[in-house]
C-alpha positions in Angstrom: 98.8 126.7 93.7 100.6 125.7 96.8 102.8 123.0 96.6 102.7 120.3 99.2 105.2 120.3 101.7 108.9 118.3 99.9 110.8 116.1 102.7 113.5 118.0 104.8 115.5 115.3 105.7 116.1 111.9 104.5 117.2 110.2 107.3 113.1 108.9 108.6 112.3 107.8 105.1 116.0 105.4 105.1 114.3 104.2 108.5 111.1 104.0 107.1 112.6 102.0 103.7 114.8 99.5 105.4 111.8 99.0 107.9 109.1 98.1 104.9 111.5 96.3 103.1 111.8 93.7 105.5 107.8 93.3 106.0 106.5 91.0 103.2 103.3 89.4 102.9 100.2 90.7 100.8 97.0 92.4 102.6 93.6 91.0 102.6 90.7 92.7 103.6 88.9 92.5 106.3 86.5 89.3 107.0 83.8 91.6 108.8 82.1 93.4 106.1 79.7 94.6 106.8 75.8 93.4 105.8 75.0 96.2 103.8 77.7 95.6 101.4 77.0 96.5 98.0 76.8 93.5 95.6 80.1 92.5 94.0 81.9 94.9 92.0 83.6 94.4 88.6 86.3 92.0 88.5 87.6 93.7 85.4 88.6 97.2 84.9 87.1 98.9 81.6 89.3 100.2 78.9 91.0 103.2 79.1 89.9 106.2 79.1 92.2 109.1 77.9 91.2 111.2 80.3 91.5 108.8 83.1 87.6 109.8 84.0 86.2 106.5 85.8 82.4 106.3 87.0 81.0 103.7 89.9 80.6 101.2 87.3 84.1 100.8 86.7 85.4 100.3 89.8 87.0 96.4 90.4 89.0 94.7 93.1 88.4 92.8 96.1 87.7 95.4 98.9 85.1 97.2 96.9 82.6 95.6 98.3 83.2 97.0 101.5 82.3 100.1 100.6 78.7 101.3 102.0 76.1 101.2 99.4 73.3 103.2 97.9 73.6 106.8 99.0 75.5 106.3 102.5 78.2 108.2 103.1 81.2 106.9 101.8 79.7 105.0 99.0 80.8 105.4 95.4 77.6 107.5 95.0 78.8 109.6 97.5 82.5 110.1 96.8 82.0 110.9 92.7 80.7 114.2 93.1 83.3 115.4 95.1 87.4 116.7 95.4 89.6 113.9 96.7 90.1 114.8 100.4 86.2 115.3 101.0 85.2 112.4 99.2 87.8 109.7 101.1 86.6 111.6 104.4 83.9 108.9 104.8 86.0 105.8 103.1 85.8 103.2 105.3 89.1 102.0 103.9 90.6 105.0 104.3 90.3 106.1 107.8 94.0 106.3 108.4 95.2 107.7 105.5 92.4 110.9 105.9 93.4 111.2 109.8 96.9 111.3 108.3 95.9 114.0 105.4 94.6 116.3 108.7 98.0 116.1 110.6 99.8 118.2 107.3 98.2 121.6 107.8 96.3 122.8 104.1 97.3 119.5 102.4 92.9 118.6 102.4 92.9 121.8 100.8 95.8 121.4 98.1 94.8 118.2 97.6 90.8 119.2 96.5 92.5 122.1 94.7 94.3 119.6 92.5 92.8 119.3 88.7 92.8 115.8 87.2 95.2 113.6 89.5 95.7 110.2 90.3 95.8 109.0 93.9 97.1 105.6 95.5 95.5 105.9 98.9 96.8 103.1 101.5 94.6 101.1 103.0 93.9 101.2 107.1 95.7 97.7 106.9 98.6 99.1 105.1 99.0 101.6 107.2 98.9 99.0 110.5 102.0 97.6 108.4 103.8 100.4 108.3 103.2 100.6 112.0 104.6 97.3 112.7 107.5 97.1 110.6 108.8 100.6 112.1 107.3 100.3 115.9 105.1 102.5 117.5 107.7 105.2 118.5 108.9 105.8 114.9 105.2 105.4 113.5 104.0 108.6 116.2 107.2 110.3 115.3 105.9 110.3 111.6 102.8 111.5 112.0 103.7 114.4 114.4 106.0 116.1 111.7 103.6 117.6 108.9 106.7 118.4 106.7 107.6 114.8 106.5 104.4 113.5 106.5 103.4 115.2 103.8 106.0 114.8 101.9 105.7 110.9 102.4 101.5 111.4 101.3 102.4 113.7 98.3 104.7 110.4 97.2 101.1 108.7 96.7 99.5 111.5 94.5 100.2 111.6 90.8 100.1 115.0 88.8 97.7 113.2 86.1 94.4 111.4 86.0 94.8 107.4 84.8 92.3 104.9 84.8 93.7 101.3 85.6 94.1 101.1 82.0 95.6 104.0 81.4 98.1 103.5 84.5 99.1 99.9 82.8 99.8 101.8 79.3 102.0 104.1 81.1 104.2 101.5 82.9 105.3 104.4 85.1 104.2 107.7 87.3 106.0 110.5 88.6 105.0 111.1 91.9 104.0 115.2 93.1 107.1 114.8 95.4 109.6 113.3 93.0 110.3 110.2 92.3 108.2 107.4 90.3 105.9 104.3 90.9 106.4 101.9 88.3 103.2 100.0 87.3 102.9 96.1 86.1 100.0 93.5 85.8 96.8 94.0 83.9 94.2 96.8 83.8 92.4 94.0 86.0 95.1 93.6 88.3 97.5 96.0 88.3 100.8 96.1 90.4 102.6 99.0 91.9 106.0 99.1 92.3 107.9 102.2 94.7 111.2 103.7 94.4 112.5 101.6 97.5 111.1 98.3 95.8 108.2 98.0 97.6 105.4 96.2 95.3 101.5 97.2 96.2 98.3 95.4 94.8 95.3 97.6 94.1 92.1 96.5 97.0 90.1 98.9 95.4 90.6 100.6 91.8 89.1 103.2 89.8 87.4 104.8 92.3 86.1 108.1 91.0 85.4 111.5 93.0 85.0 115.1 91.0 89.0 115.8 90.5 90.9 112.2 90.7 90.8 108.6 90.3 91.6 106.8 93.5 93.3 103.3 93.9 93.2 101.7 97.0 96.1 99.9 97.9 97.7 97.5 99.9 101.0 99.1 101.2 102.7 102.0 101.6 104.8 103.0 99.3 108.5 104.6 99.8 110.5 106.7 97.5 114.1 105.2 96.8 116.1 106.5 99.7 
């Protein structure tokens, strides 16, 4: 299987980690959902699951219900049959992050290869954060260079399937790029914690599609540089 592009250079990502660091201040979803939100998810996450497996009825957090409902695309009926990169194609939470996945040529493709992986997916909202903690020049310069880019995604994308449970038990990931995300809270509200110190909360967790279990998230998250 081909591996996902590792990052070149270090010197964006020190830019990128002093940047973030100095941004504080947690995410809340948008006010506008929509009217045909789904009715309220979970507010608890479900015990774990050794194989991390998760199905629409376990998914909890406060964004979830601004997912589309019934059979619409990107709904959790939608997303569960199918590999990662399709299924947050249509995630209305997600739109960044998938344009992102597109700019890093094959990394759809690696990505709905994978078997059994865990993905912390920024939110739209993180990623405006990102954007305004680095400025717009940086931010374009990001996204124009696959090899970093992809390297920066593949720091989201854990090597093994977790349910929120699961993730808690574990107190700590190791990322496909290197490095690890330690994990605090509760299965009902866990925390995420990068290598640079930067602390996510989960918007939207145990999202399932056919090969991972997604967790929507609040930032983005930085290796230690």
């Amino acid at each position: 299987m081909r591996k996902i592009p590792r990052l070149a250079t270090v010197g964006i990502m020190a830019a990128l980690t002093v940047a973030l660091g100095a941004c504080s201040g947690p995410e809340t979803p948008s006010a506008g959902a929509p009217a045909s939100a789904p009715a309220a998810a979970p507010m608890s996450a479900p015990a774990s699951a050794d194989d991390g497996v998760t199905t629409a009825n376990d998914v909890f957090g406060p964004a979830c219900n601004m997912l589309p409902r019934g059979d619409a695309p990107g709904s959790l009926n939608k997303m569960g049959p199918q590999p990662v990169a399709n299924a947050a194609s249509a995630n209305p939470l997600l739109t960044t992050l998938v344009s992102a996945v597109r700019a890093v040529p094959g990394l759809a493709d690696t990505l709905n290869a994978q078997q059994g992986v865990t993905v912390y997916a920024p939110s739209n909202a993180a990623f405006d954060e990102l954007k305004a903690a680095i400025g717009d020049q940086a931010f374009t310069a990001l996204l124009n260079n696959p090899q970093r880019l992809g390297a920066l995604l593949s720091y989201h994308v854990v090597p093994k399937r977790y349910d929120a449970a699961g993730l808690v038990e574990a107190g700590r990931t190791t990322e496909l790029a290197g490095g690890d995300v330690t994990i605090g809270g509760t299965a009902e509200a866990p925390t995420l914690t990068s290598g640079n110190g930067t602390q996510a909360r989960v918007l939207c967790g145990n999202v399932p599609t056919s090969n991972a279990t997604v967790f929507v998230i609040d930032k983005v998250l930085m290796p230690a540089s």
